[in-house]
C-alpha positions, 0 to 999 in steps of 0.5 A: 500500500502506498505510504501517504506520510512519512516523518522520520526522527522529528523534534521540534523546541520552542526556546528552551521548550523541547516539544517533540523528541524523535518522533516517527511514523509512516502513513498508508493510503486509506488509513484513518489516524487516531493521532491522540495525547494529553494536552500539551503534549505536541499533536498539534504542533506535529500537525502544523509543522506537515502543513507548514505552518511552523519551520524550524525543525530538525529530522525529516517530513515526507508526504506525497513521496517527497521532502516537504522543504523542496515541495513548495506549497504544491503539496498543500493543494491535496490537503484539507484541514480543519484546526482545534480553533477556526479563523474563519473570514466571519464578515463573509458569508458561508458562500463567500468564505467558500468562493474564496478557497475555490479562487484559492484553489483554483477550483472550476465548477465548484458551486454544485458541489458547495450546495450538495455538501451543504445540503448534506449538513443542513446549511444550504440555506444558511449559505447566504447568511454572514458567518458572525450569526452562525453557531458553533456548529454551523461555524465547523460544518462550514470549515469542514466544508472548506477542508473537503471542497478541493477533494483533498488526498489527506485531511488533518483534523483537530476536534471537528466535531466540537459544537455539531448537533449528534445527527450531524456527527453521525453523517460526519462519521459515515462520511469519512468511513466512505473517503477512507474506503475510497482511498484517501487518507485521514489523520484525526485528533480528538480528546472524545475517545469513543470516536477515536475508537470506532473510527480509528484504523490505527491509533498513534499515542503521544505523551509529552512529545514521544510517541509511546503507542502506534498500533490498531485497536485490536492491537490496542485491545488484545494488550488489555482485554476488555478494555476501551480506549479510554481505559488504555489510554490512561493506563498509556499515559499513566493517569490513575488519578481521576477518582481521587481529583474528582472527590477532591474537587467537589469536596472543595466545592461541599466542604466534604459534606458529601462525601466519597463520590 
């Protein structure tokens, strides 16, 4: 199967701050990513150093078979994503903020397609409305859009869901299961296990700034039985506490009146 992404050794400091150590992973054709951590611990900044976004690196990102320092930004027009937090143009209307990335990228014939993937999320007839008067979820089905309007090989995700009605998630599932049948690739971070779970051909773990698991969920599961993922993850990650830091966050809150939880 042809390998989509390649990182081989990545580290990645901010001044003093040493956010990724060593970092490695190969990525197929089709696969759908659970690329997963406590917060701080670098998925993000992994992402953004893939996009471009952030430099000053050392070790090697190759995706499309090629270095991504002597790709330009050729590469980036095969790539969607939707960041942990949007900017979008909010003065714009849906249809304006989404002419734009057409215009971006180049994209002939592109209306229909904007209706029809609006139509899918319920919002064709918000498209004329100015962005600042969507909700939230309306505001991420947009950038979902945006990230898919190009019919990317690759989409990076980062907590796309966040503010979506269930109906909406639910059709949002199907759709990426269907895109990674078809062969596109999809690298998705979320903290909400139960979709990293169902969704995830294979899971990547980091814990501050290492990757301590790169396996599939059944890998994952046949290492601790009966287990879900959120159970591994904290056993991964070595978070025993939550028992303890809830009673003592509501006794902060009772005075203890109440108790153990």
């Amino acid at each position: 199967m042809e390998t989509i992404l390649k990182i081989e050794n990545l580290n990645k400091s901010f001044g003093n701050h040493q956010v990724l150590h060593n970092v490695s992973m190969e990525v197929k054709r089709g696969e759908l990513i659970g690329y997963i951590g406590p917060n701080g611990s670098g998925k993000s900044t992994t992402v953004k150093l893939i996009l471009g976004i952030l430099g000053e690196y050392s070790g090697k990102i190759e995706i499309f078979g090629k270095n991504i320092e002597e790709s330009g930004v050729e590469y980036k027009r095969k790539i969607g994503y939707v960041p942990e937090i949007l900017a979008l143009y909010e003065t714009l209307t849906g249809a304006e903020y989404l002419s734009f990335l057409a215009s971006v990228y180049e994209l002939k014939d592109w209306q229909q397609r904007m209706n029809d993937l609006a139509e899918v999320f319920g919002l064709r007839e918000a498209l004329n409305t100015r962005m600042s008067a969507y909700s939230k979820g309306m505001k991420q089905k947009i950038a979902i859009i945006g990230s898919l309007i190009h019919n990317p090989d690759i989409l990076f995700l980062d907590e796309p869901v966040n503010g979506m009605d269930t109906n909406s998630v639910a059709v949002f599932k199907e759709v990426l299961k269907t895109l990674t049948a078809q062969g596109k690739t999809i690298f998705y971070s979320s903290h909400i296990m139960e979709l990293v779970e169902q969704m995830s051909s294979r899971v990547i773990l980091l814990k501050e700034g290492h990757v301590i698991a790169d396996a599939t969920m059944e890998e994952l599961r046949s290492a601790q039985p009966g287990s879900n993922l959120e159970a591994i993850f904290n056993e991964l990650t070595g978070f025993h506490e939550g028992h303890d830091l809830a009673s003592k966050f509501v006794d902060s809150l009772t005075g203890g009146s109440n108790g153990e939880l």
